[in-house]
PyMOL Python script that loads the backbone (N, CA, C, O; Angstrom):
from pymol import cmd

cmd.read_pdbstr("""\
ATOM      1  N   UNK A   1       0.851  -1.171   0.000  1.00  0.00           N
ATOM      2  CA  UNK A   1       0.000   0.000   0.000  1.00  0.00           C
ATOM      3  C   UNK A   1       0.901   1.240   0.000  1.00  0.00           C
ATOM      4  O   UNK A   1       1.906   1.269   0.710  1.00  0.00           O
ATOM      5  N   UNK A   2       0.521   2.350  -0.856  1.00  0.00           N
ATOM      6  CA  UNK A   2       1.268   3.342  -1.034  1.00  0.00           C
ATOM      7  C   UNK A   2       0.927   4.346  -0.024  1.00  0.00           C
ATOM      8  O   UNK A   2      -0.059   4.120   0.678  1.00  0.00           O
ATOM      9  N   UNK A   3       1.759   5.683   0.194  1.00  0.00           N
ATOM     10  CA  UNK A   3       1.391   6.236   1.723  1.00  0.00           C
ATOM     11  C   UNK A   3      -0.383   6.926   1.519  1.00  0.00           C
ATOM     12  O   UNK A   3      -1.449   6.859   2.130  1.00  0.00           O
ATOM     13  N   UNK A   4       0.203   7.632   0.167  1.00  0.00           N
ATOM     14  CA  UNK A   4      -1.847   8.093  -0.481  1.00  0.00           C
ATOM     15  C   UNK A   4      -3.108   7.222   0.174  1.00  0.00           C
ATOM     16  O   UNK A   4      -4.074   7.665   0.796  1.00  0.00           O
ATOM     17  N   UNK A   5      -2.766   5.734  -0.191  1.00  0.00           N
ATOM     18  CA  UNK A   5      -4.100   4.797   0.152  1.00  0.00           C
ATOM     19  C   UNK A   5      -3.832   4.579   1.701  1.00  0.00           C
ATOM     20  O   UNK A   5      -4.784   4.131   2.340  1.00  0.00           O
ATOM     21  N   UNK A   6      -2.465   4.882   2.492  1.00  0.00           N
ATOM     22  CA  UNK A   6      -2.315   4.322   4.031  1.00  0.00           C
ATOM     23  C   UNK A   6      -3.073   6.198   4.743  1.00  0.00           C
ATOM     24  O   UNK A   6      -3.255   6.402   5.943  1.00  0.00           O
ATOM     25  N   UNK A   7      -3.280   6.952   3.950  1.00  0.00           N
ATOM     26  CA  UNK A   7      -3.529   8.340   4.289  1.00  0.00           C
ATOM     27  C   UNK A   7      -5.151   8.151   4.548  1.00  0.00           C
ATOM     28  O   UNK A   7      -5.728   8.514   5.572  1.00  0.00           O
ATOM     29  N   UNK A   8      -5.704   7.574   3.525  1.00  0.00           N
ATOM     30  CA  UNK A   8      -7.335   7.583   2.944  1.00  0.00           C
ATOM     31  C   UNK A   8      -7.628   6.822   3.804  1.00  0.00           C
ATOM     32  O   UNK A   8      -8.396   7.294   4.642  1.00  0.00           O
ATOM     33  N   UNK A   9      -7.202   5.400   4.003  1.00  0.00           N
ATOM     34  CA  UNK A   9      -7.743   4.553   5.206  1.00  0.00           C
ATOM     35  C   UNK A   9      -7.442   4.965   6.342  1.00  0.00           C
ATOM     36  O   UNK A   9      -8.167   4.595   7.266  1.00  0.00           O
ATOM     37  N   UNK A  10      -6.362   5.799   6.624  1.00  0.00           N
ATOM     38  CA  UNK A  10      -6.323   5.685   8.592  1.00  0.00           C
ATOM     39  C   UNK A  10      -7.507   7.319   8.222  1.00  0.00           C
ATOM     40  O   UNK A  10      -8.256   7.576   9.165  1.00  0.00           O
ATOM     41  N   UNK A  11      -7.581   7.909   7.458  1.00  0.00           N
ATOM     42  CA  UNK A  11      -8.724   9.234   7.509  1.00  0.00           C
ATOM     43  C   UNK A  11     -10.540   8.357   7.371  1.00  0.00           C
ATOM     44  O   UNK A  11     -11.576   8.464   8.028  1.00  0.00           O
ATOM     45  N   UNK A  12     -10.257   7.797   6.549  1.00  0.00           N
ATOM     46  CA  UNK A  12     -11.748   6.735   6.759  1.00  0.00           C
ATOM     47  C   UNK A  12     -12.029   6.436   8.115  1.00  0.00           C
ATOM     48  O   UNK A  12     -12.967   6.965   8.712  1.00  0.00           O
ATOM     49  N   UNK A  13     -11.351   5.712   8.568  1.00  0.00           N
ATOM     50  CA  UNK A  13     -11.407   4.919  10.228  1.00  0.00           C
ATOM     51  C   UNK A  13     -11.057   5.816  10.695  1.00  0.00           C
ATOM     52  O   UNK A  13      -9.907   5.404  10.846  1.00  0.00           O
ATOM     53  N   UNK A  14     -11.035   6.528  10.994  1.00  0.00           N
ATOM     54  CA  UNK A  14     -11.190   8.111  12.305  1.00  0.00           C
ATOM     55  C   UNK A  14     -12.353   8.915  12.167  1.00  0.00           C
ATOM     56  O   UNK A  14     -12.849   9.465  13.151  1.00  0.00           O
ATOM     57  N   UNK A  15     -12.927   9.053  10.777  1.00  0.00           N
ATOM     58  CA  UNK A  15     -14.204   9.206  10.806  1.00  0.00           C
ATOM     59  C   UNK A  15     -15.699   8.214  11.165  1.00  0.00           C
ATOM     60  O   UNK A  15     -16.861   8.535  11.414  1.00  0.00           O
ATOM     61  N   UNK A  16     -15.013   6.936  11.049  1.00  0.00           N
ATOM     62  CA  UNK A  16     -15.695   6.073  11.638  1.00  0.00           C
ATOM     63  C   UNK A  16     -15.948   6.316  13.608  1.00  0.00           C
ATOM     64  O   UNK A  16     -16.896   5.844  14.235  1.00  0.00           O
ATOM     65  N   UNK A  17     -14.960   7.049  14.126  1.00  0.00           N
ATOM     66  CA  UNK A  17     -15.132   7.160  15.496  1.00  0.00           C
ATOM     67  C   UNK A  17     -15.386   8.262  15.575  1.00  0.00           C
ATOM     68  O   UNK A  17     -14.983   9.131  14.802  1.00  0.00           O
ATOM     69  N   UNK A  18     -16.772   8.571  17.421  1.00  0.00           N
ATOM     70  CA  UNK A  18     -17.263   9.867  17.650  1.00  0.00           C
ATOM     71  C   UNK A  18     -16.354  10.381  17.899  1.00  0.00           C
ATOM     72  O   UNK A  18     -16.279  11.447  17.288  1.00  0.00           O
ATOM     73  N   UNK A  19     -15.008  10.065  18.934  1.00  0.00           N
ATOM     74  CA  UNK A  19     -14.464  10.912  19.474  1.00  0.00           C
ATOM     75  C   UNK A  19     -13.099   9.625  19.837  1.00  0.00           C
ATOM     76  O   UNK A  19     -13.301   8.661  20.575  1.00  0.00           O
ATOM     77  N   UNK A  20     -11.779   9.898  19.148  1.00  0.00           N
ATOM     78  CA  UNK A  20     -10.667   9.139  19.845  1.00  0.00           C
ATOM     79  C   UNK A  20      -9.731   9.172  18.206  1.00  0.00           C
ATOM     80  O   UNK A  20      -9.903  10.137  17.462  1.00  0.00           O
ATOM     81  N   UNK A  21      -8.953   8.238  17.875  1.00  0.00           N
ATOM     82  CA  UNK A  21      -7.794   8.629  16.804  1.00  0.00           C
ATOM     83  C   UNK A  21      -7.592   6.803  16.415  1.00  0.00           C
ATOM     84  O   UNK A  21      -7.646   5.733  17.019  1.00  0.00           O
ATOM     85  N   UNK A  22      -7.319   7.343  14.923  1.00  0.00           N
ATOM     86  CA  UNK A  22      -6.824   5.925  14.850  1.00  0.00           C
ATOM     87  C   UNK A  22      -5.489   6.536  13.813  1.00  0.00           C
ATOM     88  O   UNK A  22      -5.395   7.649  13.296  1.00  0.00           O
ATOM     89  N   UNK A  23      -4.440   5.247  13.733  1.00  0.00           N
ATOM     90  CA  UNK A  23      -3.275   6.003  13.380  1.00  0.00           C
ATOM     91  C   UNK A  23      -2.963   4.219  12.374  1.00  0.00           C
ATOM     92  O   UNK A  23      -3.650   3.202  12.459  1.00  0.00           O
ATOM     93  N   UNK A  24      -2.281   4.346  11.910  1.00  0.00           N
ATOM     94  CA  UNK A  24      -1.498   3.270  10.665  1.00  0.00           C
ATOM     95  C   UNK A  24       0.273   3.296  10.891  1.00  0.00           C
ATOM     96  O   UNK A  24       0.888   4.278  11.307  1.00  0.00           O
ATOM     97  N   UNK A  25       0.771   2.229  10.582  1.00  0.00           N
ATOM     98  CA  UNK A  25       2.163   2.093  10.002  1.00  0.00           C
ATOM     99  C   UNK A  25       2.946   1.936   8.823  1.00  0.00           C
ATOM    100  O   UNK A  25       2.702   0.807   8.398  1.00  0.00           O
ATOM    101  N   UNK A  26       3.595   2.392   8.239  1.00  0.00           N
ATOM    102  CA  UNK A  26       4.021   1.630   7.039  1.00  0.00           C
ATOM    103  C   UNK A  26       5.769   1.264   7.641  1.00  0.00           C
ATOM    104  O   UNK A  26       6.565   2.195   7.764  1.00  0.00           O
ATOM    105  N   UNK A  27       6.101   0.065   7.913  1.00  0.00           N
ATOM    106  CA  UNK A  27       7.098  -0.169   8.586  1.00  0.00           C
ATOM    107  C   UNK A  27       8.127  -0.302   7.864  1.00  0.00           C
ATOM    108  O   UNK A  27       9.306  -0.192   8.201  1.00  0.00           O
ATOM    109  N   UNK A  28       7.594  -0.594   6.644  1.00  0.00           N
ATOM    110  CA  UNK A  28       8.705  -0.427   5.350  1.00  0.00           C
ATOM    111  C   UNK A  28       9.927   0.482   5.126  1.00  0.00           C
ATOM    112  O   UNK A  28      11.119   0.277   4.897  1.00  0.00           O
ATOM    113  N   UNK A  29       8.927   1.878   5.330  1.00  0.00           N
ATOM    114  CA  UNK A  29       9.254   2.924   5.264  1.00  0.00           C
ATOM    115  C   UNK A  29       9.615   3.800   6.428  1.00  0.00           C
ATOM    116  O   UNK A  29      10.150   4.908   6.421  1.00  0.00           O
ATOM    117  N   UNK A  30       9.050   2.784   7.802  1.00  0.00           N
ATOM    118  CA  UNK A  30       9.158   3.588   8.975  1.00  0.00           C
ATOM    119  C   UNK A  30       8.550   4.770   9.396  1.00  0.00           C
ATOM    120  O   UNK A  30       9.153   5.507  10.176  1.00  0.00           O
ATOM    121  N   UNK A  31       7.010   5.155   8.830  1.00  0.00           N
ATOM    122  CA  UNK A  31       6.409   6.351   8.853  1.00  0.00           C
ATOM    123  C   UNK A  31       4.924   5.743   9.299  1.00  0.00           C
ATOM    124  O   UNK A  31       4.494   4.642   8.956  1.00  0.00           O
ATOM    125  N   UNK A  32       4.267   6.668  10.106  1.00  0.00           N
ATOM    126  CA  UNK A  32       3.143   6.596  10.967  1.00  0.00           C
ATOM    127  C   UNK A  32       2.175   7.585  10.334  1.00  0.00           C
ATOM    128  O   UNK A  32       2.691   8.690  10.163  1.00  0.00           O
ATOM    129  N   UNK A  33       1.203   7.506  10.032  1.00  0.00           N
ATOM    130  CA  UNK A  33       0.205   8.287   9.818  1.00  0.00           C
ATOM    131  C   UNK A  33      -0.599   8.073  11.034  1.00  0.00           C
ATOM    132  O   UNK A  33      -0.754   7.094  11.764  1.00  0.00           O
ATOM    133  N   UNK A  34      -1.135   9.459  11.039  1.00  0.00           N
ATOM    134  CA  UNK A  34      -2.464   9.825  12.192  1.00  0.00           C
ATOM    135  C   UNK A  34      -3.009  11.004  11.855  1.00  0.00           C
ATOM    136  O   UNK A  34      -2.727  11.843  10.999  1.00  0.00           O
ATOM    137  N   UNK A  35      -3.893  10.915  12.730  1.00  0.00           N
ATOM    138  CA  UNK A  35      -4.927  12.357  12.601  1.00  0.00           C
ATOM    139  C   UNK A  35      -4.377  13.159  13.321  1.00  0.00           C
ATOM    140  O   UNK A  35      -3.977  12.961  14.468  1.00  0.00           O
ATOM    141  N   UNK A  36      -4.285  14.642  12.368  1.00  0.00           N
ATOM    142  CA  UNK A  36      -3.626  15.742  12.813  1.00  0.00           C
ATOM    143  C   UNK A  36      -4.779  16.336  14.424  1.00  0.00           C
ATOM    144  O   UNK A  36      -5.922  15.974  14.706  1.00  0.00           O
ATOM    145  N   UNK A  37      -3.833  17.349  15.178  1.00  0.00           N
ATOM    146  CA  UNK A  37      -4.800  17.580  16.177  1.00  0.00           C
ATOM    147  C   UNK A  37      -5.174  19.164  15.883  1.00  0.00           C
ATOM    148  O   UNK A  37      -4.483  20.066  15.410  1.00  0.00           O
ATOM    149  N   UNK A  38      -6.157  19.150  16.220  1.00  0.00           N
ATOM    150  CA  UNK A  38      -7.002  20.746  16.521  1.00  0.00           C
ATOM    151  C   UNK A  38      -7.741  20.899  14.978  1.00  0.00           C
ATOM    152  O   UNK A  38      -7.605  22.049  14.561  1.00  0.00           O
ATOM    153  N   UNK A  39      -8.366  20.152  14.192  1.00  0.00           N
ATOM    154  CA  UNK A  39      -9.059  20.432  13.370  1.00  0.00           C
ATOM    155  C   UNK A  39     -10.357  19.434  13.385  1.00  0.00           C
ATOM    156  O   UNK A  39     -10.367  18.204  13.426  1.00  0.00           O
ATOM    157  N   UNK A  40     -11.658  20.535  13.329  1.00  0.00           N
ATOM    158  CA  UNK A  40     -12.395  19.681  13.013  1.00  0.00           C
ATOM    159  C   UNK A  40     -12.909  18.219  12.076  1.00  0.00           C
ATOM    160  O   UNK A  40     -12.805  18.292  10.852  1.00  0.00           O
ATOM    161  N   UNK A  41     -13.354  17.166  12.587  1.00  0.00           N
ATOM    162  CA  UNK A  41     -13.725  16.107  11.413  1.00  0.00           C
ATOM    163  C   UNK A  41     -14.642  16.432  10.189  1.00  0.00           C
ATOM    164  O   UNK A  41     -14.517  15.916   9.078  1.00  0.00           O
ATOM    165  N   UNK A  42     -15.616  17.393  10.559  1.00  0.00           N
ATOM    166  CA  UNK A  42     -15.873  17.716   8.606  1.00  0.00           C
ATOM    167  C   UNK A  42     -14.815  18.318   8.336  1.00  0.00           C
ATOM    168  O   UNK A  42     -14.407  17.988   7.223  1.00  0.00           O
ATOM    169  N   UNK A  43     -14.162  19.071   8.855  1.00  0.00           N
ATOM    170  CA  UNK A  43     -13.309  19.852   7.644  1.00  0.00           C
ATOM    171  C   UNK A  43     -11.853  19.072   7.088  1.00  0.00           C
ATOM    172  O   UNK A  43     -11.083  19.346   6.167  1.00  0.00           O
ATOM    173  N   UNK A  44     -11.878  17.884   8.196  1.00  0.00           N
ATOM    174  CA  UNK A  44     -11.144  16.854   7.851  1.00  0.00           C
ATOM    175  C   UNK A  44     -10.720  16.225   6.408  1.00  0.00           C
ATOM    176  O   UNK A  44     -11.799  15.826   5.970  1.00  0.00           O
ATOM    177  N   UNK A  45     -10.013  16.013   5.719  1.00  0.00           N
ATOM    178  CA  UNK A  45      -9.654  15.334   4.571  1.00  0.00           C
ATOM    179  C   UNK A  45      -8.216  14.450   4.579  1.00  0.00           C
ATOM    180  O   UNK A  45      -7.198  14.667   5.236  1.00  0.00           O
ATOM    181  N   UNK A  46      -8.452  13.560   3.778  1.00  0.00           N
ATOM    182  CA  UNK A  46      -7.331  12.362   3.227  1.00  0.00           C
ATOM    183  C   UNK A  46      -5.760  13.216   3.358  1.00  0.00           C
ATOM    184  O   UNK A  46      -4.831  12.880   4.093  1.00  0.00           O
ATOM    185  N   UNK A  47      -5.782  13.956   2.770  1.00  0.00           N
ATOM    186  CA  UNK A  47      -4.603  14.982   2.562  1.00  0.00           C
ATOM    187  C   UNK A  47      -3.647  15.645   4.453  1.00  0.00           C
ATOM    188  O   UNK A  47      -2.528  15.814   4.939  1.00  0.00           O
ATOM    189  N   UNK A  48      -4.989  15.756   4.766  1.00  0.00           N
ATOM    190  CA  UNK A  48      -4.892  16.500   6.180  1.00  0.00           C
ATOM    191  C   UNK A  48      -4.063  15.493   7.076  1.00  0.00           C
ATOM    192  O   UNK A  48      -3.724  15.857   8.202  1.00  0.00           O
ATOM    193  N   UNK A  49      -3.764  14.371   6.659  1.00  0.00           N
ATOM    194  CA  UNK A  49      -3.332  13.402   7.755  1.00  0.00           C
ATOM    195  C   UNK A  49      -1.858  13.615   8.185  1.00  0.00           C
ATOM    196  O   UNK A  49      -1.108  13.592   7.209  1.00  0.00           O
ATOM    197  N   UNK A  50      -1.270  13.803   9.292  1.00  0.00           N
ATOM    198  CA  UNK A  50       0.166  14.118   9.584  1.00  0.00           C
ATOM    199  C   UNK A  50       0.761  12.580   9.319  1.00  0.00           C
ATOM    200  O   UNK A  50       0.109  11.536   9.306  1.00  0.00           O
ATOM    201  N   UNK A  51       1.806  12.707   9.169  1.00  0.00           N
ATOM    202  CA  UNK A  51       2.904  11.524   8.808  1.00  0.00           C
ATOM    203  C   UNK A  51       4.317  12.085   9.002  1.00  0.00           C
ATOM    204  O   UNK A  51       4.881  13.066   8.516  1.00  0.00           O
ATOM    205  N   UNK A  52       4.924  10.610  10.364  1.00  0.00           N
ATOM    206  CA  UNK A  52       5.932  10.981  11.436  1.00  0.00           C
ATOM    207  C   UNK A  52       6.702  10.007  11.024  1.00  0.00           C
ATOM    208  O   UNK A  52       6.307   9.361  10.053  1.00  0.00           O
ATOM    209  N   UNK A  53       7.539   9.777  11.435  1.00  0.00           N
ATOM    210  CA  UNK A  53       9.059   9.313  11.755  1.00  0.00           C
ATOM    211  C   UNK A  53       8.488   8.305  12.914  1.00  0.00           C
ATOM    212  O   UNK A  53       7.398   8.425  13.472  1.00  0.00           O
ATOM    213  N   UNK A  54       9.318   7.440  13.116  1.00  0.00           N
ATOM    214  CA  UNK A  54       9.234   6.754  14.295  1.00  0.00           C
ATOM    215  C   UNK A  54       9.371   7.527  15.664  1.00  0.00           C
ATOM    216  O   UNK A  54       8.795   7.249  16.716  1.00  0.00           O
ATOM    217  N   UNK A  55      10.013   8.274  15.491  1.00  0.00           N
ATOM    218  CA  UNK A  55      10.623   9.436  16.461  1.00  0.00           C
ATOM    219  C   UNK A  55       9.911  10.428  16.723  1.00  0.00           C
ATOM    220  O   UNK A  55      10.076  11.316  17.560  1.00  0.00           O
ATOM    221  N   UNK A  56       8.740  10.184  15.645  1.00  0.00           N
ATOM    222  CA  UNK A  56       7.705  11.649  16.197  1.00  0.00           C
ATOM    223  C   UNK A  56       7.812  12.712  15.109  1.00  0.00           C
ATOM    224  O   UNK A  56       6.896  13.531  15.027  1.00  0.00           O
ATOM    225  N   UNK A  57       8.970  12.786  14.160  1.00  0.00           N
ATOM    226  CA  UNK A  57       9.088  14.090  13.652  1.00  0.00           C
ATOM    227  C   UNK A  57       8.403  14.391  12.582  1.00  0.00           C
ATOM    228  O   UNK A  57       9.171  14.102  11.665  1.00  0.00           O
ATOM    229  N   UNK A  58       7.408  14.804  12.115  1.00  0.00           N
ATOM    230  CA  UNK A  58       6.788  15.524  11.026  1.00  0.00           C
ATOM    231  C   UNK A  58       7.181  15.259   9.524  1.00  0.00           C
ATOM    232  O   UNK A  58       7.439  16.327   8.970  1.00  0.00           O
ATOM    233  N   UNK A  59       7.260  14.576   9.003  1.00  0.00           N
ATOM    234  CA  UNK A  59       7.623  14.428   7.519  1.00  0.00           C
ATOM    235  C   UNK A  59       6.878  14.676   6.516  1.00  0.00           C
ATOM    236  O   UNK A  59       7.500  14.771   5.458  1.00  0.00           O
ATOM    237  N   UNK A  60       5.495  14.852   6.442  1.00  0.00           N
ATOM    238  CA  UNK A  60       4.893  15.313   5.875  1.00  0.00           C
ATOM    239  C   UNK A  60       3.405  16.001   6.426  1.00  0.00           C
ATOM    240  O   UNK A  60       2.729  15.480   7.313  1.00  0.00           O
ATOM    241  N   UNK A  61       3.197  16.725   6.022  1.00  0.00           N
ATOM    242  CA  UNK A  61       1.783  17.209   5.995  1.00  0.00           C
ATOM    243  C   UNK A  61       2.147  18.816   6.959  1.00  0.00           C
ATOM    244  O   UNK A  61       3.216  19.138   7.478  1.00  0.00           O
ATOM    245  N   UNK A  62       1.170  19.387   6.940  1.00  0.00           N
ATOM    246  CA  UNK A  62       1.514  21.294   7.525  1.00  0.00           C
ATOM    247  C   UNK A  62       0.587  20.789   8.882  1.00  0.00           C
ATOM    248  O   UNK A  62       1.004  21.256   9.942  1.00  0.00           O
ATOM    249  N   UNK A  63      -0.249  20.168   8.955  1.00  0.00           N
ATOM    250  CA  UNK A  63      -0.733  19.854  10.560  1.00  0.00           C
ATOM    251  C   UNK A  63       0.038  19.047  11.289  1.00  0.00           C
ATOM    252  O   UNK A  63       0.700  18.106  10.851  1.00  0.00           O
ATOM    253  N   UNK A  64      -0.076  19.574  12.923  1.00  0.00           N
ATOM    254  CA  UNK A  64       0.955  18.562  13.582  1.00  0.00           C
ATOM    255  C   UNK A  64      -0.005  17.738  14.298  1.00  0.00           C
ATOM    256  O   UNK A  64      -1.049  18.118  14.827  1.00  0.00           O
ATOM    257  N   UNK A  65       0.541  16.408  14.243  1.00  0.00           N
ATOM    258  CA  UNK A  65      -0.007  14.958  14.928  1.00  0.00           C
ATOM    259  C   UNK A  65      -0.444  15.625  15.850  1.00  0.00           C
ATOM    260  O   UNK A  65      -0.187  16.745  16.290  1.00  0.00           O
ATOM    261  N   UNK A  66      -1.667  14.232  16.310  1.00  0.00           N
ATOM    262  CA  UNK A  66      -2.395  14.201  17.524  1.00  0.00           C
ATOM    263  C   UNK A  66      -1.345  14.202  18.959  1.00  0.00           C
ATOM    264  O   UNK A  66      -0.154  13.925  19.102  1.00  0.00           O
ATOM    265  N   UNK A  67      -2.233  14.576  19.745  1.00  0.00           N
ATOM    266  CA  UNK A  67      -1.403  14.140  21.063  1.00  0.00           C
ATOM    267  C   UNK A  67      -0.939  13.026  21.751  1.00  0.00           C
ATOM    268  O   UNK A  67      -0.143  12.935  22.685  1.00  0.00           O
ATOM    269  N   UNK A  68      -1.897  11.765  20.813  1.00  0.00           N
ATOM    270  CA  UNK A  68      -1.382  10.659  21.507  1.00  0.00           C
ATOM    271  C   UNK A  68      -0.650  10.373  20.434  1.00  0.00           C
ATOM    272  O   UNK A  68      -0.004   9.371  20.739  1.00  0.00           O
ATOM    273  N   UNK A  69      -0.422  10.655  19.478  1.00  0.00           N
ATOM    274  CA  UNK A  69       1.307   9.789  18.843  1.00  0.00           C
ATOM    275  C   UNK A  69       1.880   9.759  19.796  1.00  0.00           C
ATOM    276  O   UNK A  69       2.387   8.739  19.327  1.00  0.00           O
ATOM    277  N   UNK A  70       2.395   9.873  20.839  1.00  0.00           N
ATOM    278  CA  UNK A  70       3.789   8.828  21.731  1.00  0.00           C
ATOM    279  C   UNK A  70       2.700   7.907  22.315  1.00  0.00           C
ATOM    280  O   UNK A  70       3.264   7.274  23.207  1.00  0.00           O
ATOM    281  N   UNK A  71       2.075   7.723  22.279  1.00  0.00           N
ATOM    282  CA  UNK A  71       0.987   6.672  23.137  1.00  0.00           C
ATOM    283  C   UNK A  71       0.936   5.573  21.662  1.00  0.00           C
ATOM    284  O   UNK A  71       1.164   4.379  21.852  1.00  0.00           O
ATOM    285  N   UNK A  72       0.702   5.949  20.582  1.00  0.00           N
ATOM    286  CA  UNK A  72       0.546   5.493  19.137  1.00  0.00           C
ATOM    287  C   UNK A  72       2.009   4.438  18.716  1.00  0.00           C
ATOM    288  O   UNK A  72       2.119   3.317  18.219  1.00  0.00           O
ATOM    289  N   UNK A  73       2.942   5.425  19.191  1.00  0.00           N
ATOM    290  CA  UNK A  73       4.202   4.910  18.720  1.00  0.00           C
ATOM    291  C   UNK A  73       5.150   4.359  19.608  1.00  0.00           C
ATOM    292  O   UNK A  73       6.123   3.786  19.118  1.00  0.00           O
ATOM    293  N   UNK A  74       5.001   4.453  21.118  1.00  0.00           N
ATOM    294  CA  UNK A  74       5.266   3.019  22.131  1.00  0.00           C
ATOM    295  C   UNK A  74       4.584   1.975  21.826  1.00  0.00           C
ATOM    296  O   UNK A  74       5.225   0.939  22.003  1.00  0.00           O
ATOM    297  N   UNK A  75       3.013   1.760  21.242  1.00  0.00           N
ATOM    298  CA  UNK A  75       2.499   0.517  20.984  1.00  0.00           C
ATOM    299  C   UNK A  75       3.071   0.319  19.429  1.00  0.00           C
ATOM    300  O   UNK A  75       2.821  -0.861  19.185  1.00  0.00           O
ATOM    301  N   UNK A  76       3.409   0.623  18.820  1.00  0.00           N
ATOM    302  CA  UNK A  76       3.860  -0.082  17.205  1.00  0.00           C
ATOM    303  C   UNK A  76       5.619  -0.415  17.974  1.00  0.00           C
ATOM    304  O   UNK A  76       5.855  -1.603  17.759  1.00  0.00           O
ATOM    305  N   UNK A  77       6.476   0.056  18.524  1.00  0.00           N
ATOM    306  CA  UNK A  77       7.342  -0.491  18.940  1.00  0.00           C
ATOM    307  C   UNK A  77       7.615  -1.417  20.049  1.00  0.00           C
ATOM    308  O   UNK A  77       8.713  -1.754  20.493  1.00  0.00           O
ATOM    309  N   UNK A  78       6.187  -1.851  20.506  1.00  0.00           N
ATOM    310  CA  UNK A  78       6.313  -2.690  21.683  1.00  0.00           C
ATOM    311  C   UNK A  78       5.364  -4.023  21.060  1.00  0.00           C
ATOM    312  O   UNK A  78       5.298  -5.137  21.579  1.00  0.00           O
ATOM    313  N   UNK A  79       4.670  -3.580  19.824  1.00  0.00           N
ATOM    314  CA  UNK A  79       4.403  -4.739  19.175  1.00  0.00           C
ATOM    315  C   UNK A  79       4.351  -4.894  17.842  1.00  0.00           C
ATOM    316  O   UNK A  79       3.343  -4.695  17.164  1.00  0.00           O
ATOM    317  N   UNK A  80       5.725  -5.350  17.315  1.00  0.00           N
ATOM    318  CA  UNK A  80       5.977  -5.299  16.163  1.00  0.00           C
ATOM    319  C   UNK A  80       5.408  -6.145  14.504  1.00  0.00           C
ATOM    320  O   UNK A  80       5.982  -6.310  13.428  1.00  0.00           O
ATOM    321  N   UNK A  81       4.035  -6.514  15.017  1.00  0.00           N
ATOM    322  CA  UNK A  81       3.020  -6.732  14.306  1.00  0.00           C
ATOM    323  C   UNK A  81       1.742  -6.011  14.171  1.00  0.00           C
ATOM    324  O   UNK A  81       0.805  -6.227  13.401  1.00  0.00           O
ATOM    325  N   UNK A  82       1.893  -5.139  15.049  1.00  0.00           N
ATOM    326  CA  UNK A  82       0.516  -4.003  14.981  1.00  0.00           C
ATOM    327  C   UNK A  82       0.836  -3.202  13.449  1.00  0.00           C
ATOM    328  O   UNK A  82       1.924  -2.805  13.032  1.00  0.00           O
ATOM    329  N   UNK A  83      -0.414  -3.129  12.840  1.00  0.00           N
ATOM    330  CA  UNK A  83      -0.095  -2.386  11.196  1.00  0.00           C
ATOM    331  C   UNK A  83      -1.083  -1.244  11.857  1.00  0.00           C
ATOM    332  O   UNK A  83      -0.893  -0.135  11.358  1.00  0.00           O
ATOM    333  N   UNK A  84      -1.915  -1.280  12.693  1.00  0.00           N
ATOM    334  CA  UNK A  84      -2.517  -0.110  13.037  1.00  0.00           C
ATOM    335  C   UNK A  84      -3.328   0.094  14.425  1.00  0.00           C
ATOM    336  O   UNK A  84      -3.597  -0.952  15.014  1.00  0.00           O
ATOM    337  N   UNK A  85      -3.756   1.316  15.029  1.00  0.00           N
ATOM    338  CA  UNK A  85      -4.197   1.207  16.147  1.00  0.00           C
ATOM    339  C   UNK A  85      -5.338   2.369  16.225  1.00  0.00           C
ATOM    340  O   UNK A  85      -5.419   3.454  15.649  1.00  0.00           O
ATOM    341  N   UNK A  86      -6.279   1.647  17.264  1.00  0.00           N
ATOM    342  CA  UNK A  86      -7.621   2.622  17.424  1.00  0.00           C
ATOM    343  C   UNK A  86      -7.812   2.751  18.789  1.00  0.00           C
ATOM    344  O   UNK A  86      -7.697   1.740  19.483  1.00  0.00           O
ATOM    345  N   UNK A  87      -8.107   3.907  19.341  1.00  0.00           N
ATOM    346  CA  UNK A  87      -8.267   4.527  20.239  1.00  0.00           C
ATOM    347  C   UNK A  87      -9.568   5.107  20.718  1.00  0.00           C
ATOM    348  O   UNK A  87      -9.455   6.284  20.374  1.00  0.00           O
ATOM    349  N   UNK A  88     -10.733   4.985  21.305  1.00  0.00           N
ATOM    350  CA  UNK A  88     -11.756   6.027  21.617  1.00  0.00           C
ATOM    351  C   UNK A  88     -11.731   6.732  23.070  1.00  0.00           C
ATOM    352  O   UNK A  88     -11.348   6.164  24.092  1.00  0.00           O
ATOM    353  N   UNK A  89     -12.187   8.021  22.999  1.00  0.00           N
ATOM    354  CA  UNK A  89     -13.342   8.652  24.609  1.00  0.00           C
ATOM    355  C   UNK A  89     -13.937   8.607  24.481  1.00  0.00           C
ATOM    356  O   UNK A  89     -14.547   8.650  23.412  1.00  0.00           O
ATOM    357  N   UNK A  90     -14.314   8.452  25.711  1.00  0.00           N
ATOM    358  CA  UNK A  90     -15.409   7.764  26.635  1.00  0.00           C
ATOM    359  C   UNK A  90     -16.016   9.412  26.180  1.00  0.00           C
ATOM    360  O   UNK A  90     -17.109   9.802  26.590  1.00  0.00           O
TER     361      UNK A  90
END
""", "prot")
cmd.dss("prot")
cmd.show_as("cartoon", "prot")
cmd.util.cbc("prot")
cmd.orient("prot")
């Protein structure tokens, strides 16, 4: 899967939830997609999705990741078969 279609699906499945984040891996490449923080979900789009480094750092997109990327990215390095993770609030 190319990062475009790993962008569209982790933005699909976050609109699937009222309220929490879901985030993807591409381990290939070593880059995390998630939902950027402080923007609303309609105004949300495929494009809008931040994409990090293992390390957290920003590699693509002008929004910065959610707040739980380090919560996102201790679980993809503590289980190195997770391709993705979902999160809700209560």
């Amino acid at each position: 899967m190319n990062l475009a279609e790993l962008k569209k699906q982790v933005y699909d499945c976050n609109l699937e939830l009222a309220c929490g984040n879901v985030s993807a891996i591409d381990r290939g490449n070593g880059l995390v997609v998630i939902k950027p923080k402080g923007i609303e979900y309609n105004l949300l789009t495929a494009d809008d999705m931040a994409v990090t480094d293992l390390d957290g750092n920003l590699v693509e997109g002008s929004l910065l990741p959610s707040v739980d990327l380090d919560i996102h990215l201790e679980l993809y390095k503590k289980f190195p078969n997770a391709g993705g993770i979902a999160h809700t609030h209560s």
